[in-house]
C-alpha positions as CSV (number, residue, x, y, z in Angstrom):
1,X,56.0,-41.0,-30.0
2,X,55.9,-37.4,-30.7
3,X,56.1,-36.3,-34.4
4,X,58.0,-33.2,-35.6
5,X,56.8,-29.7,-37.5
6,X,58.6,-29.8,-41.0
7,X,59.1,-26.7,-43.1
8,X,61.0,-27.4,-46.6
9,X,64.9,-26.8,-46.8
10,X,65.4,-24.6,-49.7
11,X,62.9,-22.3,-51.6
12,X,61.7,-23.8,-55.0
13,X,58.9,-21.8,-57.3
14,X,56.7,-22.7,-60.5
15,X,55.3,-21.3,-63.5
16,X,52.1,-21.3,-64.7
17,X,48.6,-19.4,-66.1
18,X,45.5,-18.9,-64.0
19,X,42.4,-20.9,-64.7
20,X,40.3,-17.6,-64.1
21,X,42.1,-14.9,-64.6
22,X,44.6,-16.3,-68.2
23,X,47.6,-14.2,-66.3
24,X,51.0,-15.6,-65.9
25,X,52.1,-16.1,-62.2
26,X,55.3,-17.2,-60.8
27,X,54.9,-19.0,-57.1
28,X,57.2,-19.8,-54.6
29,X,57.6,-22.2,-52.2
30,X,59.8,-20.4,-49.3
31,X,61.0,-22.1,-46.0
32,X,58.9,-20.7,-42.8
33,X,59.8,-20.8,-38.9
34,X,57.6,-23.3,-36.2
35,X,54.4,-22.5,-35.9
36,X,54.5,-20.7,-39.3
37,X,51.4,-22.6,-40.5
38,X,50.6,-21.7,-44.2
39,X,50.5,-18.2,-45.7
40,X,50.1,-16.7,-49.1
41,X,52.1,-12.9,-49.8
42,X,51.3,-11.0,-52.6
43,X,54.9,-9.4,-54.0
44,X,53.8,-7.9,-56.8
45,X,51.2,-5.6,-54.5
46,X,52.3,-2.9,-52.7
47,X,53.8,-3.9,-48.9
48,X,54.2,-7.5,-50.1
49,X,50.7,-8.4,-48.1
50,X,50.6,-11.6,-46.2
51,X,47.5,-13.7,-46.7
52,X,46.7,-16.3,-44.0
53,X,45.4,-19.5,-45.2
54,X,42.5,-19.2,-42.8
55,X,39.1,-20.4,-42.9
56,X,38.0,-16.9,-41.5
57,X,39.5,-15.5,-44.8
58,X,37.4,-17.0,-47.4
59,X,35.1,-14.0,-49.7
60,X,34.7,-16.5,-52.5
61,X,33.6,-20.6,-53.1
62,X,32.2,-19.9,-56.7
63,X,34.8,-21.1,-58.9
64,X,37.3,-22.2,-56.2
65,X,38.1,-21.0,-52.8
66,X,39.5,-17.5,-52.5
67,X,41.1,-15.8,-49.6
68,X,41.5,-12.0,-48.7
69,X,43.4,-10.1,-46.0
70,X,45.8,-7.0,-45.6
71,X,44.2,-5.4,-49.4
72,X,45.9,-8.8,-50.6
73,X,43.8,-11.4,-52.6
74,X,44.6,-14.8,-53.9
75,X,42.3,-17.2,-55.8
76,X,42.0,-21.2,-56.3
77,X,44.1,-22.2,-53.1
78,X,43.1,-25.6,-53.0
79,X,45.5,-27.7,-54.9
80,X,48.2,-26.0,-53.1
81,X,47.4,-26.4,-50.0
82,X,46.3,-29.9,-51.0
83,X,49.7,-31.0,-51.8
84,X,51.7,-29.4,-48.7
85,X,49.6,-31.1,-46.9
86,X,50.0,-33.9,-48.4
87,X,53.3,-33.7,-48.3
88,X,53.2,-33.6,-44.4
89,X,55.0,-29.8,-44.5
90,X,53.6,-27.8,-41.9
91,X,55.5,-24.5,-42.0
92,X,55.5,-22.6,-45.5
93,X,55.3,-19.4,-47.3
94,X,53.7,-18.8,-50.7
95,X,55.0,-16.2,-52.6
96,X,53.1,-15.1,-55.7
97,X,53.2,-11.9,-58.2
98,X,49.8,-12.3,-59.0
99,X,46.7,-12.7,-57.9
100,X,45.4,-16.7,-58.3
101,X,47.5,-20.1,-58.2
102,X,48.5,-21.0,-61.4
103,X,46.4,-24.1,-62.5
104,X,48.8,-26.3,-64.0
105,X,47.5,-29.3,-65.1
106,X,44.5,-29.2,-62.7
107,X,46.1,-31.4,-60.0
108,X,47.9,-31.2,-57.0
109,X,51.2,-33.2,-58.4
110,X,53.3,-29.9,-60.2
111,X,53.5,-28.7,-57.1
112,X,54.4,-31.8,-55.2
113,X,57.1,-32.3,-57.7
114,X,58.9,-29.0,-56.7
115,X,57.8,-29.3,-52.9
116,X,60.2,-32.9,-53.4
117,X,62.9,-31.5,-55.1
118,X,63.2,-28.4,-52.2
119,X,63.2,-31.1,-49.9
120,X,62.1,-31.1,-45.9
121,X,63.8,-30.5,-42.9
122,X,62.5,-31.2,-39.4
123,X,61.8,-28.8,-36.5
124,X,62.1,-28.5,-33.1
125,X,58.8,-28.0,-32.3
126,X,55.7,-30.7,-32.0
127,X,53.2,-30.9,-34.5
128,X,49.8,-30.6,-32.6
129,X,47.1,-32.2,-33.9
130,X,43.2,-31.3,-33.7
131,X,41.7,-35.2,-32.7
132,X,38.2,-35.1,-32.7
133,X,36.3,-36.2,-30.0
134,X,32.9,-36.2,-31.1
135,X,30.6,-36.4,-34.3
136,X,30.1,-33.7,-36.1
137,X,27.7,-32.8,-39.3
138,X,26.9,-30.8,-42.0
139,X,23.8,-30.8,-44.4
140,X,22.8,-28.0,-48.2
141,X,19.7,-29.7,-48.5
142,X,19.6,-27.3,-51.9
143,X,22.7,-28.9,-53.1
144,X,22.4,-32.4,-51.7
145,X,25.4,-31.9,-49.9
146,X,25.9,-34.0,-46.6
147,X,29.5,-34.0,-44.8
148,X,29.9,-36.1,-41.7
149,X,33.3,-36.3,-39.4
150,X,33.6,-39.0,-36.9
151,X,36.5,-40.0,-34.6
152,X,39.3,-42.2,-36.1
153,X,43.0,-41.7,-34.9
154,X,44.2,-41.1,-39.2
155,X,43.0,-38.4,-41.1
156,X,40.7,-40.4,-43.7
157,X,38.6,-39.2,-46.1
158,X,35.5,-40.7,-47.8
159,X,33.9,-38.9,-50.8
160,X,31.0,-40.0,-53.1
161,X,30.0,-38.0,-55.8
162,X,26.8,-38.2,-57.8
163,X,26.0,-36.0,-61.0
164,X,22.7,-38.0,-62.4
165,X,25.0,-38.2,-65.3
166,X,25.4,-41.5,-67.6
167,X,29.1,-40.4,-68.3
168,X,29.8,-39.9,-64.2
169,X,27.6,-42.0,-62.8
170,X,27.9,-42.2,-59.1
171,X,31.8,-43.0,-57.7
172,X,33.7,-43.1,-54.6
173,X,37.0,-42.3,-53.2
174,X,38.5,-42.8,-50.0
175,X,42.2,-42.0,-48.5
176,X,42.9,-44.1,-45.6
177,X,45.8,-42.0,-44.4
178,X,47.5,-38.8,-46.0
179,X,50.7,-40.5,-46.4
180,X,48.5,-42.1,-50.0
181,X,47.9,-38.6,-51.1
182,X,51.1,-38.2,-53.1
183,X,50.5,-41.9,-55.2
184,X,47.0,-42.1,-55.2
185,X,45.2,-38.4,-55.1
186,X,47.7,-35.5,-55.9
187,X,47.8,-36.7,-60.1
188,X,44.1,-36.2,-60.0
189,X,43.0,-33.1,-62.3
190,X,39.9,-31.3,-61.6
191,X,36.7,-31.9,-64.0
192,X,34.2,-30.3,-66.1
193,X,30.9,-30.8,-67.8
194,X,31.1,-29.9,-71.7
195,X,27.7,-27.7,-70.7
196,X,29.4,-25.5,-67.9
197,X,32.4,-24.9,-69.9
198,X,30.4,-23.3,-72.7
199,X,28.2,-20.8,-69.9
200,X,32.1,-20.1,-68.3
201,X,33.5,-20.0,-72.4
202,X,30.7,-17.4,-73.3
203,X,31.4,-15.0,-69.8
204,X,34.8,-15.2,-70.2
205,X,35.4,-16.5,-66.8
206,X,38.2,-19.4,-67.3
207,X,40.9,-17.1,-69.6
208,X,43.3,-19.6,-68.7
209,X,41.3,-22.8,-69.4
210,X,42.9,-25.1,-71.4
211,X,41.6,-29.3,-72.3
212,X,45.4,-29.6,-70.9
213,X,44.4,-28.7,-67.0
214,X,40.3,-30.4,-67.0
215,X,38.9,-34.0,-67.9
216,X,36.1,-31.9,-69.9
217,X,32.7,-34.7,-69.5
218,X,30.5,-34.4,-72.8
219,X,26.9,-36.1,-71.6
220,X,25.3,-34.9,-74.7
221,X,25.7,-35.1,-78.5
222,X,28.0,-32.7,-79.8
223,X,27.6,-31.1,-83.6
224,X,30.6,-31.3,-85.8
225,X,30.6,-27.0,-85.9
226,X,30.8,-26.8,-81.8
227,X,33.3,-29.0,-81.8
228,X,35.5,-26.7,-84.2
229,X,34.6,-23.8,-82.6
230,X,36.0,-25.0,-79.2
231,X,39.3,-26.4,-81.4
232,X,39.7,-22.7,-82.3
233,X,38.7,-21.4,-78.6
234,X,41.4,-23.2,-77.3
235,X,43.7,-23.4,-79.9
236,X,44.1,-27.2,-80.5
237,X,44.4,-28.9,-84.2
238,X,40.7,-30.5,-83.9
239,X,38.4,-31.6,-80.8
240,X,37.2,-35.0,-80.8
241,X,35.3,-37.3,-78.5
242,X,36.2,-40.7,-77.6
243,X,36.1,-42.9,-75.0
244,X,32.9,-42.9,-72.5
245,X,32.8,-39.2,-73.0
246,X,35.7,-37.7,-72.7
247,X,36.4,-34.4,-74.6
248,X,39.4,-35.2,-77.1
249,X,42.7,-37.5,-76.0
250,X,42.3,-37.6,-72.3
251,X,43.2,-40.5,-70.5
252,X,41.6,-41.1,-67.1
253,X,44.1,-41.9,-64.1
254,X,41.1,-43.5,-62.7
255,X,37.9,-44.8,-63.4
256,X,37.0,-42.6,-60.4
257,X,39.3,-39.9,-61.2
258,X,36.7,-37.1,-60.5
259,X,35.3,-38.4,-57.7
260,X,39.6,-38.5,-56.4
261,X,39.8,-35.0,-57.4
262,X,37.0,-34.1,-55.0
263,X,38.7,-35.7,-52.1
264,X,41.9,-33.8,-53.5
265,X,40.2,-31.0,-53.2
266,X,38.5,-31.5,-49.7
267,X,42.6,-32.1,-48.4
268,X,42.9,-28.5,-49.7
269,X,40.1,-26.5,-47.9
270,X,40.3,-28.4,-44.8
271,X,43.7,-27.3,-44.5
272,X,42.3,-24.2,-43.8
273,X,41.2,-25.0,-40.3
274,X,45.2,-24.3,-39.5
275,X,46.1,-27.4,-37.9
276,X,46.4,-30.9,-39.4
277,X,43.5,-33.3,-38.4
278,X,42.4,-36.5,-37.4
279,X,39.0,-37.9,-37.8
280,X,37.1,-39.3,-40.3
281,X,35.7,-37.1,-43.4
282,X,33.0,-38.8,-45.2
283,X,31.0,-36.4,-48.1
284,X,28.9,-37.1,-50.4
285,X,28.5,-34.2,-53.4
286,X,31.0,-32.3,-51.6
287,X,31.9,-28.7,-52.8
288,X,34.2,-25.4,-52.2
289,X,31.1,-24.0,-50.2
290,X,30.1,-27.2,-48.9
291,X,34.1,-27.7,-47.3
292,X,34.4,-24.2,-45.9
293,X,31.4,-24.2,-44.1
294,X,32.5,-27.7,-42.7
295,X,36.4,-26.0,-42.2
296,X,34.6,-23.3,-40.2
297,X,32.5,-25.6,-37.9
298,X,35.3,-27.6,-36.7
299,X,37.6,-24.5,-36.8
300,X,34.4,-23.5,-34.4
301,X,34.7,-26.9,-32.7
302,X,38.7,-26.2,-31.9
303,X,38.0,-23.1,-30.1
304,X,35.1,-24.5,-28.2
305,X,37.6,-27.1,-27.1
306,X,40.8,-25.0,-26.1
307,X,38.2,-22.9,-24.2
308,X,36.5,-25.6,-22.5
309,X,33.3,-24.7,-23.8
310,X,32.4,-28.3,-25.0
311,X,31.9,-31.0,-22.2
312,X,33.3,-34.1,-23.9
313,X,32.6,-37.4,-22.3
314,X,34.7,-39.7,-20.7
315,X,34.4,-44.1,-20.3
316,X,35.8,-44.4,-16.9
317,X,34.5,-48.3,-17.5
318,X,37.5,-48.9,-19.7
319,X,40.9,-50.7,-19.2
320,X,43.3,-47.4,-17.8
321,X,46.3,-46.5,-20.2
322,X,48.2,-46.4,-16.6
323,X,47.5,-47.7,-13.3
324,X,48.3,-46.5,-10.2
325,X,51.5,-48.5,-10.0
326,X,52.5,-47.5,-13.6
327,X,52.1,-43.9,-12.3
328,X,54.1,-44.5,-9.9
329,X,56.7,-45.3,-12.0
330,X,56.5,-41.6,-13.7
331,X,55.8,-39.2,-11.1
332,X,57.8,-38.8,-7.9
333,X,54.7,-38.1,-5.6
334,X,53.8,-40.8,-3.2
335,X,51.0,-40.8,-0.7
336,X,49.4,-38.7,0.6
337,X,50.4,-36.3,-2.3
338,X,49.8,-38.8,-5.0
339,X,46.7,-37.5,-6.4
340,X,46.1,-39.1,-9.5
341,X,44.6,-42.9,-9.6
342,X,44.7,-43.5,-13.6
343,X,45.0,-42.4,-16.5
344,X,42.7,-43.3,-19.4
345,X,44.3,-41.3,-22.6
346,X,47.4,-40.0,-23.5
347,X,48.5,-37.9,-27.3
348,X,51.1,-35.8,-27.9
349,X,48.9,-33.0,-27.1
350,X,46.6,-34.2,-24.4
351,X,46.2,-36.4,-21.0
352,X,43.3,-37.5,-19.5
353,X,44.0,-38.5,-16.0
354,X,41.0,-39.9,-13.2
355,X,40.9,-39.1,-9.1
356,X,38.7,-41.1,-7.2
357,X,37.5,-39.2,-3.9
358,X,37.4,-41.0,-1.2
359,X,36.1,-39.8,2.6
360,X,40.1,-41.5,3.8
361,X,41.6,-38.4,2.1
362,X,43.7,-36.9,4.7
363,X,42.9,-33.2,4.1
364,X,39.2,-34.4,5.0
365,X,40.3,-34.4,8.7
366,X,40.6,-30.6,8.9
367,X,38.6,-29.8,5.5
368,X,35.9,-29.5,7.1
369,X,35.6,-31.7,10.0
370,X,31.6,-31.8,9.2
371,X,31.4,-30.8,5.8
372,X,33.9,-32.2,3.9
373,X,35.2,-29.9,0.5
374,X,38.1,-31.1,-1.8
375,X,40.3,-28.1,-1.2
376,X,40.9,-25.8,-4.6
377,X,44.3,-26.2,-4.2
378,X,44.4,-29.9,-4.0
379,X,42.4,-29.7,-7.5
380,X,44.9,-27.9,-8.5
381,X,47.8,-30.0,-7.8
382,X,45.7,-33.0,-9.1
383,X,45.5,-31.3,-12.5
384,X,49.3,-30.3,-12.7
385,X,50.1,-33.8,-11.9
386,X,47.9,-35.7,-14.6
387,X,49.9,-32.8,-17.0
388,X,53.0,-33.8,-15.1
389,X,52.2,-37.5,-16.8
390,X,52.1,-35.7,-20.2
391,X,55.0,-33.6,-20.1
392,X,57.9,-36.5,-18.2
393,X,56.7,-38.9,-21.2
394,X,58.6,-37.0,-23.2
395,X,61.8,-38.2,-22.4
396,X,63.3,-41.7,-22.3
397,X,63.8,-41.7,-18.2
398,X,61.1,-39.4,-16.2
399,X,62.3,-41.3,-13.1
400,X,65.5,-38.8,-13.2
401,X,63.3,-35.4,-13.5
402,X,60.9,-33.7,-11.7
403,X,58.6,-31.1,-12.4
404,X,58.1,-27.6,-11.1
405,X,55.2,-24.9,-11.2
406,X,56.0,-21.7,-13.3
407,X,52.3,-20.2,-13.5
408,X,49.1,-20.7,-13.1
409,X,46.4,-18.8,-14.5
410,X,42.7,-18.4,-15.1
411,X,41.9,-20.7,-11.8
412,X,38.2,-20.6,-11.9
413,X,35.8,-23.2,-9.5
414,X,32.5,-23.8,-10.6
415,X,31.1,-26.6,-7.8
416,X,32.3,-28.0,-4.8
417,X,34.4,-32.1,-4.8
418,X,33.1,-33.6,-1.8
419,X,34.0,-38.0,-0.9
420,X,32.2,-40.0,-3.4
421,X,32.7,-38.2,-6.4
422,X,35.4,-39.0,-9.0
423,X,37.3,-36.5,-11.4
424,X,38.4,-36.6,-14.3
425,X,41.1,-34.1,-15.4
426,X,41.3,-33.3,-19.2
427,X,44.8,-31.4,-20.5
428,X,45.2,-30.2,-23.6
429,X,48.7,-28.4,-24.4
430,X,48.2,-24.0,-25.9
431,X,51.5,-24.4,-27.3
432,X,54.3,-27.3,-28.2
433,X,57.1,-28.4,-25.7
434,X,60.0,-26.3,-25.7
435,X,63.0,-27.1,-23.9
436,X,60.9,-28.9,-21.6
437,X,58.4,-25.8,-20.9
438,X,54.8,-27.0,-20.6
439,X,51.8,-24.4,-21.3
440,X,48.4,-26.0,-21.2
441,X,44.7,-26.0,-20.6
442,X,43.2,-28.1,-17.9
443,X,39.3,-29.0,-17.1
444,X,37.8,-31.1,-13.9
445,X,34.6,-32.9,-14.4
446,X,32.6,-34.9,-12.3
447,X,29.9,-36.2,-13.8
448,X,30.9,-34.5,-17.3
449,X,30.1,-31.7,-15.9
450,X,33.0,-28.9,-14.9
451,X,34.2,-28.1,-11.9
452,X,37.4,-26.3,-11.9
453,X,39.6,-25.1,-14.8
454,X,42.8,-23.6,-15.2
455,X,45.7,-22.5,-17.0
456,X,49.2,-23.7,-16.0
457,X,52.8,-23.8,-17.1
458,X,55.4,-25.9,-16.2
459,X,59.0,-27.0,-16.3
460,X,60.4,-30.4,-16.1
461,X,64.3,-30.7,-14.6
462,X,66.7,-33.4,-14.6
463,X,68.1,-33.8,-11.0
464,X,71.3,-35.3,-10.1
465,X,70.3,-35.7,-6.6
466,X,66.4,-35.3,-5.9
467,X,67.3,-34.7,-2.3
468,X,68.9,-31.5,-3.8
469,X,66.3,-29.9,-6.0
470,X,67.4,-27.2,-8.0
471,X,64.5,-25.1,-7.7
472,X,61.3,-25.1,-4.7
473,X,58.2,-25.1,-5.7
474,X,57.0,-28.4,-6.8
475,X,53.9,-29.5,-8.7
C-alpha cells in the first residue's frame, strides 16, 4: 500500500528566544508543494534566502547543528525538524526573521503543538522512502562515539548515553517506530551539566538560556554564593537543588529523559539526509557531529544506490513474493515474451524481479547459432517488465491496463548473458508515480555483479479492448 507526501493545511508560527544568540524570533510553519522537502528562508535578510535542510549545508555541530546557503544562516535546527518529522509532514517551509530557532522549552513538543493545530493535508505524490539494504557504521574513537544502522522495515532508533556521571549514569532509549515520537520523545528537553553551563555562562554563549528550556545536572557540591549568583544570572527568586541532582524545581519526564532527548535529537539531524528512512539506528554517546557525519554517509550511501554504484546482494534461495503464475496474473506478456520468472521484493519504490536463462530460449536459435548471447534488447525488455510489475500494482485491476515505453536512457552493457546464468533485475523509481508515469533506475546482475543498466520511463493505460491498444510500442 502506497503512502502519501503530506504538507500542513494552513500556515501556523511561534514565538520564542534563541538559546545562543538571546534574540527574539518569530517562525512560521508555511504549507509547501510535493517534493518540497524541508527548507528554512530567512525574511528578515535581504532576498528572503532559502536554506535547504541539507546534510551538505552543515558549517557548525558545536552547540547544535547549523546550516548555511544563499548568504542565509540558521542555527539549532534539530528540534524542528525533529518534530516535522515526527509528525510524518514531509513538505514544509520555515520562515524565520532571525537567525536561530527559538529554543522554547528545549523540546520538540511547542512546535508539535502548532504543527497539530495547522493540521495536514495529503498529496498526490508518493512518499519515497530510503530502505537500507546493508549495514552501515560509524566510529569518534576520541569521543567514544559508535553509530550503527542495520536493515529493519520501521525507522527505529536505539540510543545509550553514558557521561561517567553518578547523577546520569548510563541510560537508554529506544523508538520502535516514529508514529511514538509525538507521546514518548518530542516533550523531552535538552540537558546540561552545572559545569558546562558556567564555561557557556562566563563566554556569553547561551544569551537566551534560561533553567526554563534545560534539565541543568549538578554532579558536584554547589556553595550557597554560586547558587545566588546563577539566581541573579537568570533572573529566578532563588536556585536550589533537589532531587538526584537536578538544578532547582525540575521534574523529569523520564528517568531517561536525557538519554530520550538524544534520540530526539538524532530524529532531527537525520532528517537532514532529505528523505525519511528505514533501518535501524543504534548510538551510543551520540552527538550533533557524531549524527551529521552519519547523515552524510548514508546521504553518500543514497547516491551510491540511485547510481548503481553499490552491488547489493540478492537471496535467490528464498520463497518468491510472485511466481510465475502470479505474474501472469499482472502482466499481459505470455510466452515467448514473458521474460520474467519471479519476483523476490516489491516497496513502493522498488522491484526486484529474477530471469533464469535457459539454452530453450527462442532467440538462442538465431542469437548466435554457436555462440549463444542474450540479446541487449531482450535485457531490456526483461527489465521494463519486472518495472512493469511495480508500476500495474498500483492500481486495484492491472489485468485491464497495459504498459507502454516512453524512454529509455543511459543503456549501458557491461558483460555478455549467455544459458546458464540467471539475472536479477533491481528497480528503483527517480521520481514518484504521477498519473501513471513511471521514471526509474534499473540494474542486471548475475552473480551480484552488473551487467546491463538503464534508465527508462513508462506509462501504464487502461484499455477497453486490448485488441485495440491505444498507443504501439509496448514494453
Amino acid at each position: 500500500m502506497s503512502v502519501k507526501q503530506r504538507t500542513i493545511k494552513t500556515a501556523v508560527s511561534v514565538s520564542g528566544v534563541g538559546l545562543h544568540t538571546g534574540k527574539k524570533v518569530t517562525l512560521s510553519f508555511k504549507p509547501a508543494p510535493e517534493n518540497h522537502g524541508y527548507k528554512f528562508c530567512r525574511v528578515d535578510m535581504e532576498g528572503k534566502p532559502v536554506i535547504d535542510a541539507d546534510v551538505d549545508n552543515v558549517v557548525d555541530t558545536e552547540r547544535g547543528t547549523t546550516l548555511e546557503q544563499n548568504g542565509g544562516r540558521v542555527s539549532t535546527t534539530e528540534h524542528v525538524l525533529a518534530a516535522l518529522v515526527g509528525m510524518e509532514i514531509d513538505n514544509c517551509l520555515i520562515e524565520l526573521d532571525g537567525p536561530e530557532v527559538p529554543i522554547m522549552n528545549g523540546s520538540s513538543m511547542p512546535f508539535i503543538t502548532e504543527l497539530e493545530k495547522a493540521g495536514a493535508v495529503e498529496q498526490n505524490a508518493e512518499r519515497i522512502y530510503f530502505t537500507l539494504t546493508e549495514n552501515l557504521t560509524y566510529e569518534d574513537s576520541k569521543k567514544k562515539v559508535e553509530m550503527l544502522a542495520v536493515p529493519q522495515d520501521e525507522y527505529r532508533i536505539t540510543v545509550m548515553v553514558d557521561y561517567n556521571s553518578e547523577i546520569l549514569g548510563t541510560q537508554h532509549a529506544s523508538m520502535y517506530n516514529i508514529r511514538q515520537f509525538k507521546d514518548e520523545i518530542a516533550m523531552c528537553r535538552t540537558f546540561v551539566f552545572l559545569h558546562e553551563l558556567e564555561a557557556l555562562l562566563q563566554h556569553n554563549l547561551i544569551k537566551g538560556g534560561d533553567l526554563d528550556n534545560a534539565i541543568v545536572l549538578v554532579d558536584r557540591e554547589i556553595a550557597k554564593d554560586k547558587l545566588d549568583h546563577l539566581a541573579k544570572v537568570f533572573n529566578k527568586p532563588n536556585v536550589q537543588v533537589k532531587g538526584k541532582g537536578i538544578l532547582n524545581n525540575t521534574t523529569l519526564h523520564y528517568f531517561n529523559e536525557p538519554a530520550r532527548h538524544k534520540l530526539l535529537d538524532i530524529v532531527g539531524d537525520l532528517a537532514l539526509v532529505g528523505v525519511p528512512l528505514k533501518g535501524h539506528i543504534l548510538a551510543a554517546r551520540p552527538g550533533h557531529a557524531g549524527n551529521i557525519a552519519f547523515a552524510k554517509q548514508i546521504k553518500e550511501l543514497i547516491k551510491k544506490q540511485r547510481k548503481g554504484g553499490a552491488s547489493p546482494t540478492f537471496d535467490l534461495s528464498k520463497e518468491p513474493l510472485y511466481n510465475i503464475n502470479d505474474i501472469m496474473k499482472i502482466l499481459p506478456h505470455r510466452q515467448p515474451m514473458l521474460l520474467i520468472d519471479k519476483i523476490m521484493e516489491l516497496t513502493k519504490e522498488s522491484v526486484v524481479g529474477v530471469k533464469n536463462v535457459t539454452m530453450n530460449e527462442e532467440f538462442f536459435k538465431g542469437h548466435f547459432p554457436d555462440n549463444p548471447v542474450m540479446p541487449g534488447v531482450m535485457l531490456i525488455e526483461a527489465m521494463a517488465q519486472t518495472g512493469g510489475i511495480l508500476v500495474l500494482k498500483t492500481v486495484p485491476d492491472p489485468e485491464n491496463y497495459l504498459t507502454y515505453f516512453m524512454k529509455i536512457d543511459g543503456v549501458k552493457f557491461k558483460q555478455k548473458v549467455l544459458p546458464g546464468d540467471t539475472v536479477v533485475f533491481d528497480l528503483k523509481l527517480l521520481t514518484p508515480i504521477r498519473r501513471g508515469i513511471c521514471h526509474m533506475k534499473g540494474i542486471a546482475y548475475v552473480n551480484n555483479k552488473p551487467v546491463m543498466e538503464a534508465e527508462m520511463m513508462a506509462q501504464i493505460v487502461k484499455v477497453k479492448n486490448q485488441n485495440e491498444p491505444t498507443l504501439v510500442h509496448s514494453s
